[in-house]
C-alpha positions as CSV (number, residue, x, y, z in Angstrom):
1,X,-18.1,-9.9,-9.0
2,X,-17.5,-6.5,-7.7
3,X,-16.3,-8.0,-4.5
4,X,-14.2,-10.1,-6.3
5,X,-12.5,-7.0,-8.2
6,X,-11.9,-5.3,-5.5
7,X,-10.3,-8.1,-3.3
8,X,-8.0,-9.1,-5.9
9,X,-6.9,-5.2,-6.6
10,X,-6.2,-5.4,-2.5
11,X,-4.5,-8.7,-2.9
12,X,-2.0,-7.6,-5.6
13,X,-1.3,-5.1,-3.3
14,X,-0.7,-7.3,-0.6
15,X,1.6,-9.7,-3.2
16,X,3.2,-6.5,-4.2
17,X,4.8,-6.0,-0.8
18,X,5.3,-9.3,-0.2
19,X,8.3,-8.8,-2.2
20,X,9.9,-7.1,1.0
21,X,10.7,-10.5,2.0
22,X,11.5,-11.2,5.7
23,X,13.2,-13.8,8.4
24,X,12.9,-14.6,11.9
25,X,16.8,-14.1,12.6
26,X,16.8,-11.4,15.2
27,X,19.7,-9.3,16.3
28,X,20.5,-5.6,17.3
29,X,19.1,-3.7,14.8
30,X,20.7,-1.1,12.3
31,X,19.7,1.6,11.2
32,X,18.8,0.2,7.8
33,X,17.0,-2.7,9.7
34,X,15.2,0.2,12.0
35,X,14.0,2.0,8.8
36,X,13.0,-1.1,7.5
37,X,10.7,-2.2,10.0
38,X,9.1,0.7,9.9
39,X,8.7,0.5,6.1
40,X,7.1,-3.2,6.6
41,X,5.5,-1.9,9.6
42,X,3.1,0.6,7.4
43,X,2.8,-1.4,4.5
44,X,1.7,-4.0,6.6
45,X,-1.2,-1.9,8.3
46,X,-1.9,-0.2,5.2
47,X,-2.7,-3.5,3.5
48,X,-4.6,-5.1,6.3
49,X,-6.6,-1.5,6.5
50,X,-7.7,-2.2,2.4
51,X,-8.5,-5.6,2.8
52,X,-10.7,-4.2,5.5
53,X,-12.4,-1.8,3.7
54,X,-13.3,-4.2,0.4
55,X,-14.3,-7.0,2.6
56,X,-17.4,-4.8,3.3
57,X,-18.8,-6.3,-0.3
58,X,-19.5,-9.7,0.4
59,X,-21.9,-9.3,-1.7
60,X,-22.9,-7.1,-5.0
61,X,-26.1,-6.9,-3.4
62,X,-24.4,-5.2,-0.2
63,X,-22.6,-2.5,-1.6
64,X,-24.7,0.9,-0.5
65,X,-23.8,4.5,-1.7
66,X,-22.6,4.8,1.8
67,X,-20.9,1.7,2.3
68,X,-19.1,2.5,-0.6
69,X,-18.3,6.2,1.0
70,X,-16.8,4.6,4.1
71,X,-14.7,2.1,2.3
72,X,-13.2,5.2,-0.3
73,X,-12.7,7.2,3.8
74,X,-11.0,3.9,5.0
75,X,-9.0,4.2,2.0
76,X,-8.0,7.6,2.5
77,X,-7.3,7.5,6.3
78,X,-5.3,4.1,5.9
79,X,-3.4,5.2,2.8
80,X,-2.8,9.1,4.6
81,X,-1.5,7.4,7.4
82,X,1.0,5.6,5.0
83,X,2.2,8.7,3.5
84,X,2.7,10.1,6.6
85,X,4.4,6.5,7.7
86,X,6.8,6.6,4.8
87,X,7.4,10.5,4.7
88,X,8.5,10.6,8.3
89,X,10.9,7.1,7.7
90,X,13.4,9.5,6.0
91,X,15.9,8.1,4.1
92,X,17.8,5.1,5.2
93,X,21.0,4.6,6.4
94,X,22.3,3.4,3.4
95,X,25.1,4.1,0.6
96,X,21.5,4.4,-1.7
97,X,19.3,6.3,0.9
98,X,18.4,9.7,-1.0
99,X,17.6,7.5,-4.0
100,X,15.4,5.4,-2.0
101,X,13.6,8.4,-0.2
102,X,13.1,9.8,-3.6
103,X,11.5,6.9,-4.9
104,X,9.5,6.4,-1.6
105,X,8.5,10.5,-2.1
106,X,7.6,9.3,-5.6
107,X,5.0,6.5,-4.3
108,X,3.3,8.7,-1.5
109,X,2.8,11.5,-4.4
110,X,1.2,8.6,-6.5
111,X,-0.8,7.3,-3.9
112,X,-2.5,10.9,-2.9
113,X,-3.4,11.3,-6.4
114,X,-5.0,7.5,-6.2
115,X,-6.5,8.0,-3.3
116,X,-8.1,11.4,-4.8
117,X,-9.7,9.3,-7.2
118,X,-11.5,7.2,-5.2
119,X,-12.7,9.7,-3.0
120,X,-14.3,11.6,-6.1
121,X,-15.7,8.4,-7.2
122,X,-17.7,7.5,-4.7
123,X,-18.8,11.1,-4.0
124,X,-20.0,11.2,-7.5
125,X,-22.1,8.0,-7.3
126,X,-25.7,9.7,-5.9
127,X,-27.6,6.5,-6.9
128,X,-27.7,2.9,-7.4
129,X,-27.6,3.3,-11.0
130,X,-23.9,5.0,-10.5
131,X,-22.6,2.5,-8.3
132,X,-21.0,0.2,-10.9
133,X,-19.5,3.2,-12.5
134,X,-17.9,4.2,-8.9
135,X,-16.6,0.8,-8.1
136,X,-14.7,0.4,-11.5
137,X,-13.0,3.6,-11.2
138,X,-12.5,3.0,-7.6
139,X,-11.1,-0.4,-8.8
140,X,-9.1,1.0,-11.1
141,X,-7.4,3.3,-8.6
142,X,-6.5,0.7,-6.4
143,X,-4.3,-1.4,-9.5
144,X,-2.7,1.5,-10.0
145,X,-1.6,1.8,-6.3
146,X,-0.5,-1.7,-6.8
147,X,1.1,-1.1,-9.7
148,X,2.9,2.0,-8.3
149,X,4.0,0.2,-5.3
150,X,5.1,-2.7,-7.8
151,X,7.6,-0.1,-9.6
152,X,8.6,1.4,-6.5
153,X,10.2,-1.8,-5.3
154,X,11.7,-2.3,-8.5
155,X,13.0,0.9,-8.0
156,X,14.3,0.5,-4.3
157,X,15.7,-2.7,-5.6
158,X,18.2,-0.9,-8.5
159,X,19.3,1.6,-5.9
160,X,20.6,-0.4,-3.9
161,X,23.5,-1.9,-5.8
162,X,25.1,-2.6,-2.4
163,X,22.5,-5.1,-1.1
164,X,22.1,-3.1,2.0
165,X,18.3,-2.5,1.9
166,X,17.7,-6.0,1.0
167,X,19.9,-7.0,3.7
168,X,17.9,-4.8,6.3
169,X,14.7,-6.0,4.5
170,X,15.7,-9.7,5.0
171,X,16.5,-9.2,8.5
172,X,13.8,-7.5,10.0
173,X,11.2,-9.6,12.0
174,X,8.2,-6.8,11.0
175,X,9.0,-7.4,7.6
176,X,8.4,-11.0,7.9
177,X,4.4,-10.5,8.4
178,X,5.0,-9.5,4.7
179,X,6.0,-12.8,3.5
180,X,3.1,-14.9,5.1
């Protein structure tokens, strides 16, 4: 069951940014399109890097005090790396850019705070008999990533009453390894 939790919190993240959409059409790319790729490019890692770290627990019987540490690092180092990913990305080249990097500044914020979490969850669990407790606020964290990334999108998506993002989105080959 635990396993089960926590791959399906990974998966809706995984859904969640699915939404980027993508195509195989190829061309010189834009500056949109370049921020874009790189947008796709560390969600894409970031979601692989979670999938990762739950598939430890194949098992309720498998999950250790220190597996469960190593998965809530893998978390942090994958999810840090994202921040740093969508920090550096800047704002895109586009009539809604500032709005967008606001919203993206928004999400990395959330995600530190998330990530927090889990690290002082599994840190607090010094025993088998706190495990359960650990994984379902660790669980918990990880919705509310997926939920944060969820309303970011939505966000990205108002902003950008021009269709440019979307365009840039659509039109990036990296973001196509979203929409497998």
């Amino acid at each position: 069951m635990t396993k089960t939790v926590l791959a399906g919190a990974v998966a809706a993240l995984a859904f969640v940014a699915s939404g980027c959409g993508g195509s195989d059409e190829s061309s010189s790319a834009s500056p949109a399109e370049e921020w874009a790729a790189g947008f796709c490019t560390a969600i894409t890692t970031w979601t692989d890097s979670l999938t990762s770290a739950t598939e430890r627990f194949s098992s309720p019987s498998s999950i250790t005090q220190d597996g469960l540490a190593d998965a809530a690092n893998d978390v942090k180092s994958s999810t840090d790396t994202l921040v740093d990913d969508l920090r550096g990305l800047g704002a895109p080249d586009t009539e809604s850019g500032e709005a967008v990097k606001t919203s993206i500044d928004k999400l990395s914020t959330s995600l530190e705070t998330q990530v927090t979490k889990i690290e002082s969850a599994a840190e607090g669990a010094s025993g088998l008999t706190e495990l359960p407790g650990a994984i379902s606020s660790i669980t918990t964290s990880l919705a509310a990533m997926a939920t944060d990334f969820a309303a970011t999108l939505q966000a990205l998506e108002s902003a950008d009453v021009e269709g440019e993002l979307r365009k840039a989105l659509e039109d990036s080959p990296a973001c196509a390894n979203l929409s497998r």
